[in-house]
N, C-alpha and C positions, 0 to 999 in steps of 0.2 A: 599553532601551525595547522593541525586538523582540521581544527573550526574555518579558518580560512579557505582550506584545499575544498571545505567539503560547501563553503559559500558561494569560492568561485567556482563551482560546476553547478552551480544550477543557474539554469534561464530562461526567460518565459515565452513565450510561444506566442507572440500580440496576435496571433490568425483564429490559432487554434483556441486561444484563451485559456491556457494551462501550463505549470513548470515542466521543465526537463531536468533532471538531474545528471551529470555523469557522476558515478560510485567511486569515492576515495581510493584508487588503491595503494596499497602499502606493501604490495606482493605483485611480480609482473604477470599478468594475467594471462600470458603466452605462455607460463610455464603447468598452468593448469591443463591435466589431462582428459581429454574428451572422454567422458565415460558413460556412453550409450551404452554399454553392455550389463552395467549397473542399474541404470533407469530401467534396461527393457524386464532384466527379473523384477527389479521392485514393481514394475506396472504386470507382471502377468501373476506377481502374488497378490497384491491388490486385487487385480481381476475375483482370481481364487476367491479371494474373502468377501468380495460385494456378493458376486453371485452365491455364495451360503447364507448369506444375511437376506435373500431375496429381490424379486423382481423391482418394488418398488423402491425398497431401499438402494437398489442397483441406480434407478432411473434419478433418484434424486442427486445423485452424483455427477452421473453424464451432465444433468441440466445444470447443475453448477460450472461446470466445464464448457457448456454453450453457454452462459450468463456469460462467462469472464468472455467470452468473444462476442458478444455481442456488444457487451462495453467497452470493449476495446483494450481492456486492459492487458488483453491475449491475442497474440493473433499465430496460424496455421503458415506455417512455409510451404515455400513450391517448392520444386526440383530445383528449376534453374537457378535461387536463393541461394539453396541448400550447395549445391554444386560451385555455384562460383563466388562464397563468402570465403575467406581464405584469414580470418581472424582466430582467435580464440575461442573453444564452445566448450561447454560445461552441461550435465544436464542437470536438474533437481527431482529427486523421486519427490511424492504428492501423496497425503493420505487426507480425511476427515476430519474435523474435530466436529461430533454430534452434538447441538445447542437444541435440545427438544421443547425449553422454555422460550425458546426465540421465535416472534411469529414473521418475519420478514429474512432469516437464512436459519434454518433451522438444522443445516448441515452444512459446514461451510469448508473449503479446497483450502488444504493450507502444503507449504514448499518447505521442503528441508535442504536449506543454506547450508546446516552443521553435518550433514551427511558425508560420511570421510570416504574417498576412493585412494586407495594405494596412497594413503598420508598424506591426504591435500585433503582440505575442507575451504569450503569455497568462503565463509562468515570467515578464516584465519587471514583472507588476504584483501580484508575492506579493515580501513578505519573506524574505531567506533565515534571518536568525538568525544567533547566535553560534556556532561549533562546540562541540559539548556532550559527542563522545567522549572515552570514557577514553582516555588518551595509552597507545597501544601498547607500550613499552619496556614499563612500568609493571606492564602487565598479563602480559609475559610473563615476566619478574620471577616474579610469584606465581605463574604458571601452573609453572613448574617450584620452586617451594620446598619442595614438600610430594612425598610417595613416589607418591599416587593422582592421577592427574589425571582430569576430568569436563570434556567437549564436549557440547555441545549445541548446534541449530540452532532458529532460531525459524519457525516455519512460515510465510510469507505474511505478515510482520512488522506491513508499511506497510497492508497491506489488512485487518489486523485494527480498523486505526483508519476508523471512519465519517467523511463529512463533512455539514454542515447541505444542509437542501434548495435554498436559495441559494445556496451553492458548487456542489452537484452539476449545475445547469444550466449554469454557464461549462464542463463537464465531459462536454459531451455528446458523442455519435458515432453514426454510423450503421452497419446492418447489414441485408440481407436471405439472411440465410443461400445466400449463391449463388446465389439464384433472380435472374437478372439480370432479367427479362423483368416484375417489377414493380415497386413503389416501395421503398426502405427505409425498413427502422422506424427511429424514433429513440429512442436508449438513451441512460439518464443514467448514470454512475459515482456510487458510493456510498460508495466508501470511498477513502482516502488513495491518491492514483496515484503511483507509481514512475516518477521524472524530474521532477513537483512540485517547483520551488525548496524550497518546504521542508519538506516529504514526508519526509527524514530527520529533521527533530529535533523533528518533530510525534509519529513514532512514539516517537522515545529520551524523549519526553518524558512523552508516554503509558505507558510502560513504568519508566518513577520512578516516577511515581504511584502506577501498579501495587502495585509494592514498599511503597507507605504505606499501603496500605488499608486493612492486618491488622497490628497486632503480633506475631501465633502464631508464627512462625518468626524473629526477627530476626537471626539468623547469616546463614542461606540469603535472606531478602531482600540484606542486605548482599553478599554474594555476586556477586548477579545486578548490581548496582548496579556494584560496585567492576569488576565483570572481564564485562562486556556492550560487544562492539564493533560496532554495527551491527546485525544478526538472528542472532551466534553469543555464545554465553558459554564460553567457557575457563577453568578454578579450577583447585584443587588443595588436595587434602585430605589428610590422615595415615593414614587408615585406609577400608580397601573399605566398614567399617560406616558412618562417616560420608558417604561418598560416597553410600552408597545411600538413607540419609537426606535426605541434598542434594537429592539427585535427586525423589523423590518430593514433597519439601518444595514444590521447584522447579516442581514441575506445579501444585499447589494455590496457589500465590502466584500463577502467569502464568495461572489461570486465571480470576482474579477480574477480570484486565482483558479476558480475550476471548483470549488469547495461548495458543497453543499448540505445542508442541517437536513439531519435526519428527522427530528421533531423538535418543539419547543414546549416548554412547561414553565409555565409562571402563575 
């Protein structure tokens, strides 16, 4: 019944060339308490901490914060939004996780879903779902049967998946780029958030899909399908020529859903 509620809310966007999701819920979302007063301490202890951590460390922050809008995965409200929404709104405080080995986000904006106000937690009133990965063993099985092996990484997987304008306001946070001295703006998240109960198999499920939209390539769909574990895919093929087949094939199929590989390795 999950798997169902959380299939039928997604659907594709033929303009935009990407899914919409709306988020399971299992809790009515109107009874969620707006709690701007919680986001704005946690944003001006944040503040507190970047700024002792330094200027630069400060600034890599903010630009993570203008990345997510620039991609769109975020976007800034107006007054008159803000004023005449009259739905549900939720905010999520926002900290760091530092990835100093990572040379493409070496500091990356992450949202806490599980953050409780006055006994609501926002991850308590989504569906999680069935688990829908491919069983591990399985895949590594086939990942070594064949002479060539192909890696791939999926770029920014879960934020490739949009969500409805209804969900993106239980999804909101604040921000004034460091300027403490006057109000913050308020930002909605737009696309599927990383920690979301079920944020994983919105995307893996998006990415089935994917895989059905074309018949052109039915191997290299099947591929992706059978030996996709989360945002990597691992195969193995017989020959360099079909690998690089694969490979190319592989872009033009993830990219009808909005999916795009980070690098490839074979």
């Amino acid at each position: 019944m999950k798997l169902k509620q959380i299939e039928e809310g997604l659907h594709y966007d033929s303009i935009k060339g990407y899914w919409i999701a709306s988020y399971p819920w299992i809790g009515d979302p109107n009874k969620l308490p707006n709690n701007v007063s919680l986001a704005y301490g946690r944003l001006k202890s944040t503040e507190r901490r970047l700024m002792k951590l330094g200027s630069d460390y400060s600034k890599k922050y903010n630009d993570q914060i203008l990345d997510m809008v620039h991609r769109g995965v975020a976007r800034k409200l107006i007054i008159d939004e803000m004023s005449s929404y009259n739905g549900p709104i939720h905010y999520l405080p926002h900290n760091e996780i530092h990835k100093p080995d990572s040379v493409s986000t070496p500091l990356r904006i992450v949202f806490n879903s599980s953050s409780s106000y006055l006994g609501h937690v926002l991850n308590d009133y989504f569906a999680k779902g069935p688990d829908v990965l491919n069983s591990m063993i399985a895949r590594l099985i086939r990942f070594r049967q064949h002479a060539v092996v192909i890696i791939a990484d999926i770029k920014k997987m879960n934020k490739t998946v949009r969500i409805s304008e209804h969900d993106q306001h239980t999804c909101r946070s604040l921000w004034r780029d460091l300027e403490t001295d006057k109000e913050p703006d308020h930002y909605v998240l737009t696309a599927v958030t990383f920690g979301d109960t079920p944020s994983g198999i919105i995307a893996m499920m998006a990415l089935g899909k994917t895989t059905e939209m074309d018949e052109s390539f039915p191997l290299t769909a099947e591929m992706i399908n059978r030996n996709s574990y989360v945002d990597d895919i691992l195969s193995s093929v017989s020959t360099v020529e079909r690998a690089k087949r694969s490979i190319v094939e592989a872009n033009v199929i993830l990219s009808w859903g909005g999916f795009q590989i980070k690098h490839w390795v074979m």
